[in-house]
LOPA-262007 format. One line per 8 residues: for each residue x, y, z of C-alpha. Coordinates in nm, 2 decimals. Example, Ala and Ser with C-alpha at 12.3 -4.5 7.8 and 13.67 -1.06 7.14 Angstrom:
1.23:-0.45:0.78; 1.37:-0.11:0.71
//
This chain:
3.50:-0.69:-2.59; 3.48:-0.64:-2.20; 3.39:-0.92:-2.00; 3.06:-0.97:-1.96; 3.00:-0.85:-1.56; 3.21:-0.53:-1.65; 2.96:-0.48:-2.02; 2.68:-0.51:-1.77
2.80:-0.24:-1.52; 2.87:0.02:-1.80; 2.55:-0.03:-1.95; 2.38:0.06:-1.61; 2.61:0.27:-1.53; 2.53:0.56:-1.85; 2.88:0.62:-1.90; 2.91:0.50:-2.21
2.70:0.69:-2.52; 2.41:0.50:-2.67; 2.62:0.45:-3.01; 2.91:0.35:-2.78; 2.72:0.07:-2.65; 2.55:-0.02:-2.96; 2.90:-0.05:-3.12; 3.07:-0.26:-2.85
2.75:-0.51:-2.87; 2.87:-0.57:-3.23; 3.16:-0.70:-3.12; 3.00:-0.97:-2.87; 3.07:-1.31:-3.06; 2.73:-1.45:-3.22; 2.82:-1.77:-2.98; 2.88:-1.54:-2.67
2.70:-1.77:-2.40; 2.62:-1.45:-2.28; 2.49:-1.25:-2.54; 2.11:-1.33:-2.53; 2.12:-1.20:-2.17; 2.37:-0.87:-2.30; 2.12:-0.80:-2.59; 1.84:-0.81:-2.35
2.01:-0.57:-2.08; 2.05:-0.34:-2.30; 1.76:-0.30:-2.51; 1.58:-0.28:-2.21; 1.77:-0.03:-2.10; 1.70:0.17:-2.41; 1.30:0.12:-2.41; 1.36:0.26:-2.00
1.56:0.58:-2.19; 1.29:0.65:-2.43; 1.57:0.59:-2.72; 1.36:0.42:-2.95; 1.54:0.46:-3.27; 1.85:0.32:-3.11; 1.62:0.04:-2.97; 1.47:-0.02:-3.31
1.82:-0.03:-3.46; 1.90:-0.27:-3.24; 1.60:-0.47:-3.27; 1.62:-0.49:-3.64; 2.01:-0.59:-3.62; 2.02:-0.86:-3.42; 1.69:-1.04:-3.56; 1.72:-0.93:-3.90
1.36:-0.77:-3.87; 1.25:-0.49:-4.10; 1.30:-0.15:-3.97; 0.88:-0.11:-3.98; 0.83:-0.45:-3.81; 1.10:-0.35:-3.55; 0.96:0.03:-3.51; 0.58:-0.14:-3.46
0.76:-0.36:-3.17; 0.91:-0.11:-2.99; 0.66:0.19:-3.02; 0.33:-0.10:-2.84; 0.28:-0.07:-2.48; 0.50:-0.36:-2.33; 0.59:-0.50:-1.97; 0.84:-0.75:-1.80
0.76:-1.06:-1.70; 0.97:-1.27:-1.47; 0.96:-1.69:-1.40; 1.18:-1.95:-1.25; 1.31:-2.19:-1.45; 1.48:-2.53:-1.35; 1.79:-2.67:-1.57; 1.92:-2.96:-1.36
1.99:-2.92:-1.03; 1.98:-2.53:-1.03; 1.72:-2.25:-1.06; 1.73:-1.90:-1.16; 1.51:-1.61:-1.28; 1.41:-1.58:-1.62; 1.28:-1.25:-1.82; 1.05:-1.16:-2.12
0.93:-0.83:-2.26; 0.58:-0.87:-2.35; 0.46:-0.64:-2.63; 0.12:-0.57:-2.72; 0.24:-0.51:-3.07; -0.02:-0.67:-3.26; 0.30:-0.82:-3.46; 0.40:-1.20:-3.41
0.76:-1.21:-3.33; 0.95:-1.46:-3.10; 1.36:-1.44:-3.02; 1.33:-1.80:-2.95; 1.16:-1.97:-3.28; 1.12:-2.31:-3.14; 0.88:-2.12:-2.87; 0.67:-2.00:-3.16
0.36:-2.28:-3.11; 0.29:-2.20:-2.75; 0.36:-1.82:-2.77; 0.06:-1.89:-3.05; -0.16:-2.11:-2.81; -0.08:-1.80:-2.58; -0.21:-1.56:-2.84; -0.54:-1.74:-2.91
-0.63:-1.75:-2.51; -0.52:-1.34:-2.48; -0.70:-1.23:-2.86; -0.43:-1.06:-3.02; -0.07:-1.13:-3.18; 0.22:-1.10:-2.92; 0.61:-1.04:-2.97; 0.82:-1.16:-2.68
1.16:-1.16:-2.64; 1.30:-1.39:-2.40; 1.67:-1.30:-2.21; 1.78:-1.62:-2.22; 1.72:-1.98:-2.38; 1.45:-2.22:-2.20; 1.20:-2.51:-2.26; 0.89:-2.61:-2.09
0.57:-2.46:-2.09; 0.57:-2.24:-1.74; 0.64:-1.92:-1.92; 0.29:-1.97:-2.06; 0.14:-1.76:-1.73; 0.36:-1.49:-1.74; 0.38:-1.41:-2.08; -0.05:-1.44:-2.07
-0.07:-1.22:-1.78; 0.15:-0.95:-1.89; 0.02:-0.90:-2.20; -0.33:-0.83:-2.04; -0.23:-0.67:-1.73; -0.14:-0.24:-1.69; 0.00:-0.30:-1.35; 0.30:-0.56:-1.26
0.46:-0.47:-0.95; 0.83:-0.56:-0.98; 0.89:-0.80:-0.70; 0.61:-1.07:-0.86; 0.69:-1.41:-1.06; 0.48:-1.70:-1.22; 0.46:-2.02:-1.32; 0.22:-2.23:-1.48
0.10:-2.37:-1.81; -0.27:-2.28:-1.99; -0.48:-2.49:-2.17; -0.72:-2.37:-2.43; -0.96:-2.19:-2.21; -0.69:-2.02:-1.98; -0.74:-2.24:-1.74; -0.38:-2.26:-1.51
-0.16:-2.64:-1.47; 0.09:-2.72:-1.27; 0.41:-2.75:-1.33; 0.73:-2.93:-1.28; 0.97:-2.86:-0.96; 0.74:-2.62:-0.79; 0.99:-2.67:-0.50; 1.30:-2.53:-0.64
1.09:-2.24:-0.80; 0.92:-2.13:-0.48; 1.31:-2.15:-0.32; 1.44:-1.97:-0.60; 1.23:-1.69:-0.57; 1.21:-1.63:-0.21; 1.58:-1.60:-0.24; 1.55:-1.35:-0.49
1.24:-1.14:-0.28; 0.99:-1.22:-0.52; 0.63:-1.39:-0.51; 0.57:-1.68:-0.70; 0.21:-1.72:-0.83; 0.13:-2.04:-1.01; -0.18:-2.26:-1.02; -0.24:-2.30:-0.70
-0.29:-1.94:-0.62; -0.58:-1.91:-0.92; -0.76:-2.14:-1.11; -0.75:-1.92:-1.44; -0.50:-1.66:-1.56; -0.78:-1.38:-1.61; -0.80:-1.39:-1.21; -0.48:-1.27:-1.19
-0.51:-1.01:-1.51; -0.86:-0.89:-1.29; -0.68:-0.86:-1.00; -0.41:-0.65:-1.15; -0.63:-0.44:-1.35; -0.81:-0.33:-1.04; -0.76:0.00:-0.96; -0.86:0.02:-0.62
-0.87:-0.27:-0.35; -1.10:-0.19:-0.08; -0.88:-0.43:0.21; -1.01:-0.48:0.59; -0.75:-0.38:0.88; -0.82:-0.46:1.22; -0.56:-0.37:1.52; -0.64:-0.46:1.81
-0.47:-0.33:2.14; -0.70:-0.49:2.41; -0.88:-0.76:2.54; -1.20:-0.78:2.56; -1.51:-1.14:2.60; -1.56:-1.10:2.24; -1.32:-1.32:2.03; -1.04:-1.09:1.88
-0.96:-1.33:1.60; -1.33:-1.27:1.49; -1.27:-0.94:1.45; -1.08:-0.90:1.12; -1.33:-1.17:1.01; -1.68:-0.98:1.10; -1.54:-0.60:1.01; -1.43:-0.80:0.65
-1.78:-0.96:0.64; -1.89:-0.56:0.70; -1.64:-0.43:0.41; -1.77:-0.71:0.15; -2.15:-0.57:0.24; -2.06:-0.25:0.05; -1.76:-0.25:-0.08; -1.58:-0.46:-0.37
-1.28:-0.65:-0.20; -1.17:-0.89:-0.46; -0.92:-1.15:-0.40; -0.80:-1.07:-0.03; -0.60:-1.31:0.02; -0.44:-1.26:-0.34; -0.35:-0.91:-0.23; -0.19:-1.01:0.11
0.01:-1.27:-0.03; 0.15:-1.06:-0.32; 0.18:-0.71:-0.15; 0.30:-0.87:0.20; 0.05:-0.67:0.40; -0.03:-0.79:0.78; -0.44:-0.72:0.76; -0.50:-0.82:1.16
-0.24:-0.68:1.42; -0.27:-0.82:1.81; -0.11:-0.71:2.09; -0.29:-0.72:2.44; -0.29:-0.37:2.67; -0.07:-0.16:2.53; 0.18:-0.01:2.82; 0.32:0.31:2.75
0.65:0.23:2.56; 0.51:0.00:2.34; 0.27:0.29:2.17; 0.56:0.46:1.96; 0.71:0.07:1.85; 0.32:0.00:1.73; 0.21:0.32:1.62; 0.54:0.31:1.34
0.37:-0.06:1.27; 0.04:0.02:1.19; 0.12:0.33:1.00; 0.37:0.09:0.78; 0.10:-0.11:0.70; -0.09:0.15:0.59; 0.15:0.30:0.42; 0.19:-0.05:0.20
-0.22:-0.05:0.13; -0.20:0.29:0.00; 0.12:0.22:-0.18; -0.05:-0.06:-0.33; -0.36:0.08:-0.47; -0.51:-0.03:-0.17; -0.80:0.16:0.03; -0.76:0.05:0.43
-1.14:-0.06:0.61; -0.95:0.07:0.94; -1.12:-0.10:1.27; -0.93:-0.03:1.60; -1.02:-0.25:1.91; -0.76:-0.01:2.15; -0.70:0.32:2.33; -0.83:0.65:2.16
-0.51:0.77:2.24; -0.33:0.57:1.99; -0.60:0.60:1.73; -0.53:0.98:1.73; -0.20:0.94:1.69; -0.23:0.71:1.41; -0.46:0.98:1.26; -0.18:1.23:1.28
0.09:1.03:1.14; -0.16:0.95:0.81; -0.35:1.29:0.78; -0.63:1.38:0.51; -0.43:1.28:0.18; -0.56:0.93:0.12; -0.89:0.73:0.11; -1.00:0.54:0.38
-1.27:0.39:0.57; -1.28:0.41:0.97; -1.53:0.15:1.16; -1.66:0.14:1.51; -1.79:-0.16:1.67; -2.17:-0.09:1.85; -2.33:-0.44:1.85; -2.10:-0.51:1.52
-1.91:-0.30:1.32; -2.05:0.06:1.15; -1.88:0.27:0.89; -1.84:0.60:1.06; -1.59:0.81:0.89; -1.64:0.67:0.51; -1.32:0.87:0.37; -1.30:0.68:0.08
-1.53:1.00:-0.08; -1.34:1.31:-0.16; -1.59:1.55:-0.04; -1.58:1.40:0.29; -1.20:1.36:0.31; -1.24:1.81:0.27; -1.53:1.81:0.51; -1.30:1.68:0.83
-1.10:2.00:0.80; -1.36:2.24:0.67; -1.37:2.51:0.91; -1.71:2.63:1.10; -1.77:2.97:1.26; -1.87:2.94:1.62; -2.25:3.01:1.56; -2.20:2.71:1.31
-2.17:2.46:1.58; -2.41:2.22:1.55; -2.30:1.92:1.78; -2.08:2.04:2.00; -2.02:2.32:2.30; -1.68:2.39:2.44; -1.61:2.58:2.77; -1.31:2.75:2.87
-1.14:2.66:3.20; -0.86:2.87:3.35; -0.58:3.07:3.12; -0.24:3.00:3.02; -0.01:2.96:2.73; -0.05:2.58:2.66; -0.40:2.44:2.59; -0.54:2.14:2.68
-0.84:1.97:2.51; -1.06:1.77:2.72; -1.31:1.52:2.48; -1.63:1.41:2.64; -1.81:1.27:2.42; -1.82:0.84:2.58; -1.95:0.80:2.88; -1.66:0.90:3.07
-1.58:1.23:3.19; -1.23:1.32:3.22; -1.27:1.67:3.29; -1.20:1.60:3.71; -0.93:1.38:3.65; -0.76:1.63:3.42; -0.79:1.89:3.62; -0.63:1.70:3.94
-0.34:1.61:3.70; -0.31:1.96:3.60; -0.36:2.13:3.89; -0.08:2.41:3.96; -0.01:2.41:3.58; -0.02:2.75:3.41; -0.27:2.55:3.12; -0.60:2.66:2.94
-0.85:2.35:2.96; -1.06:2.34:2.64; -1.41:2.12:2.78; -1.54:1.99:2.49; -1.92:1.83:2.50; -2.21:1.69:2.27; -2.47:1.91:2.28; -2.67:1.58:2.25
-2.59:1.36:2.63; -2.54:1.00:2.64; -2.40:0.74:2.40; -2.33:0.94:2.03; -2.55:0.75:1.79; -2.42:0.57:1.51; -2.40:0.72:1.16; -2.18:0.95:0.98
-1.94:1.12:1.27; -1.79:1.28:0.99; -1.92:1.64:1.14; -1.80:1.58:1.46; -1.47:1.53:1.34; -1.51:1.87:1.19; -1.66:2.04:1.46; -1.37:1.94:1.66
-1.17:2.07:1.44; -1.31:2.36:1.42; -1.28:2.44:1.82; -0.91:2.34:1.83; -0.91:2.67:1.56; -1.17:2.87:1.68; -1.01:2.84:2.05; -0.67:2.89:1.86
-0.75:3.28:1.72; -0.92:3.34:2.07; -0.64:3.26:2.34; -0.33:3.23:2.07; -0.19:2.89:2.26; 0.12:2.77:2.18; 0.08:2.40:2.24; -0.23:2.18:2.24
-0.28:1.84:2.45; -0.51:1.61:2.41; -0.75:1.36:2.67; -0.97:1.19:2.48; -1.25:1.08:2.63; -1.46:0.96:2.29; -1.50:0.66:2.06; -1.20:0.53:1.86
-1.32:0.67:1.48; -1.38:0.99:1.64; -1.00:1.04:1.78; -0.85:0.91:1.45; -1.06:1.13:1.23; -0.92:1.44:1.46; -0.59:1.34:1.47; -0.57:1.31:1.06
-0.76:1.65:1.08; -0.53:1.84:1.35; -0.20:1.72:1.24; 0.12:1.80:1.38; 0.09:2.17:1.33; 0.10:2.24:1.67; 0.34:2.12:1.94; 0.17:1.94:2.23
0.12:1.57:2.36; -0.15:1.34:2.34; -0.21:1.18:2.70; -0.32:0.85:2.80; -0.49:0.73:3.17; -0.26:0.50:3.37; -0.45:0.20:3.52; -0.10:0.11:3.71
0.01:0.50:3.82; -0.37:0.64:3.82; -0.30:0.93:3.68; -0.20:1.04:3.29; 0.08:1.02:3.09; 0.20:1.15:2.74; 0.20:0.86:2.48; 0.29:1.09:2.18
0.46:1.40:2.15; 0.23:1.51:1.84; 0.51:1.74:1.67; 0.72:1.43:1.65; 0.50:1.18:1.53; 0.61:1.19:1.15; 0.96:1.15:1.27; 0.86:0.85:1.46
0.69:0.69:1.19; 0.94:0.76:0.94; 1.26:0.64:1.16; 1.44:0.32:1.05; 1.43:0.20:1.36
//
């Protein structure tokens, strides 16, 4: 028999056939120190390959089960637990595989009583096997946990003994657990995360977690550390949040980003930041509550770099915060890029300023109008300036901006089968909500920048090349 590093490799590796490997196992010495871990490797490996008769064979070998007791093991729904464990002065990572067999089976008899106490708290009979030999009760969590939950994500431990009503104790060396695990990249969640394991099975059961994120990219008198607080107070009106501070300790998401006046090398560095954190919620079965206290600027190009594929809620602060773009509804997410004729337009009017090959879009839609600074900047430029205005003056009123997302849109297209521009840059002269929900609409399809006003040089410059922005966002650096 190979030793047991090399076994390991080979197994992983697939170079060797499934009766290969079942064959060399034979020959692993029943007092291998090694072989509970071997066994385990490899049937796991098998239940991963779908080869359940060659996990059942293996099943009823090496615990003497009954081919129909090991075939009603290894055809249930099952999932992998992990948990520290202390033996002395060290501290590693157990496993189990929990099935939902309905069949009472145990690799580790003297484990039998609490994997019963287990069963009475979850309702049903449990087999576990175990990859290793342990004592104590902290395996209690896990195995309770996994047995009720459909999602695990990999990187995620516990600890913690039940009582009768699945209530969670604490247990012994929490210290060297905690160490043990951040060592190893993975969360510990014991007793003093939840009070009761069917938190935990809740929380993981939940398909969707509807998760506040406020970035904020300016000072301003109100208190910016309120502001995460008072859009989540917003989000919990409405929306079912659950356990947020579950969800950022065991997904690792930053929910609040702060960083005072952006200046114009710092947009591309926090643009690839907040997109990764989106990225994470969405990866996560997390819906974002999206709140941006900075320059429309780099709300647009936020909206580019996450587009139209994912639900999503996009706030404006008025007085307090407002749901303005409410994404998280299909129909809506379609509506932002459902084109309108020109005799459809509704809220907006656009003029055309000069000719040229490049186009610039000029928003007016705040208070501001940029239109005379814009064309001082471009003056001399061979550029076509797209004016865009409400038809409504004065301050939009808040509600559901979703149309004027797709009325914008629908000029950038409109203006597109007219003139035939090659490029399209953007000043933004609008509220925050309003220049994500176009960037997610108008994408990167078209090559152009989106422009920012200097304070320092008085004048505008390009913060994002918008043909490049998935590249940015996707770079390692």
């Amino acid at each position: 028999m190979r030793d047991s590093a090399e076994y390991f490799r080979l197994v992983q590796s697939g170079v060797l056939s499934k009766e290969k490997l079942l064959r060399d196992f034979e020959l692993v010495p029943k007092d291998h120190p090694d072989r509970s871990q071997i066994f385990y490797k490899l049937f796991k490996l098998l239940l991963q390959d779908n080869d359940r008769s060659f996990a059942v064979l293996l099943l009823s070998r090496e615990y003497s089960l009954s081919f129909e007791l090991a075939r009603r093991i290894v055809s249930s729904d099952y999932r992998e637990v992990k948990f520290p464990v202390v033996e002395g002065e060290s501290a590693h990572i157990r496993r189990a595989l929990v099935f939902n067999s309905n069949v009472e089976f145990c690799n580790l008899p003297e484990l039998l009583e609490k994997l019963r106490f287990v069963e009475k708290i979850v309702g049903f009979e449990l087999s576990v096997l175990f990859d290793g030999d342990l004592c104590g009760d902290s395996f209690m969590l896990a195995v309770a946990v996994g047995a009720l939950s459909k999602n695990l994500p990999g990187h995620v431990a516990f600890s913690g003994s039940l009582d009768k009503s699945g209530n969670v104790g604490l247990v012994e060396n929490l210290e060297k657990k905690f160490q043990v695990c951040s060592e190893q990249g993975l969360e510990l969640l014991t007793g003093l995360d939840v009070q009761n394991f069917r938190e935990l099975v809740d929380f993981f059961n939940t398909r969707e977690h509807h998760v506040p994120v406020y970035l904020c990219y300016k000072h301003s008198e109100r208190i910016e550390d309120r502001g995460w607080e008072e859009l989540k107070e917003v989000v919990e009106k409405s929306f079912p949040t659950g356990s947020l501070e579950l969800y950022r300790r065991i997904y690792r998401v930053d929910m609040f980003h702060k960083r005072y006046m952006l200046k114009k090398e710092e947009f591309a560095q926090e643009l690839k930041r907040a997109f990764d954190t989106l990225q994470r919620l969405f990866q996560s079965g997390g819906v974002p509550h999206l709140a941006i206290n900075g320059p429309s600027s780099f709300a647009m190009g936020l909206g580019v770099a996450i587009g139209v594929k994912r639900k999503m809620a996009v706030y404006h602060y008025q007085g307090g915060y407002h749901l303005v773009l409410d994404l998280t509804k299909p129909e809506n997410l379609r509506r932002i890029k459902a084109l309108k004729k020109e005799e459809e337009l509704e809220l907006l009017n656009y003029e055309l300023i000069d000719d040229g090959e490049e186009a610039a879009f000029v928003i007016h839609l705040a208070s501001h109008d940029p239109l005379p600074q814009v064309k001082e900047f471009l003056k001399g430029k061979d550029v076509l300036i797209v004016y865009v205005r409400s038809k409504q003056p004065g301050v939009l009123r808040i509600g559901d901006w979703t149309e004027y997302v797709c009325e914008l849109f629908s000029v950038a297209q409109i203006v597109k089968r007219k003139r035939a521009y090659r490029g399209a840059s953007f000043f933004l002269s609008c509220p925050v909500p309003i220049a994500f929900g176009l960037g997610a609409s108008f994408g990167d399809y078209s090559p152009g920048f989106i422009y920012q006003y200097d304070q320092n040089s008085s004048s505008y410059v390009p913060v994002f090349q918008t043909d490049l922005i998935f590249q940015l966002v996707l770079s390692n650096s």
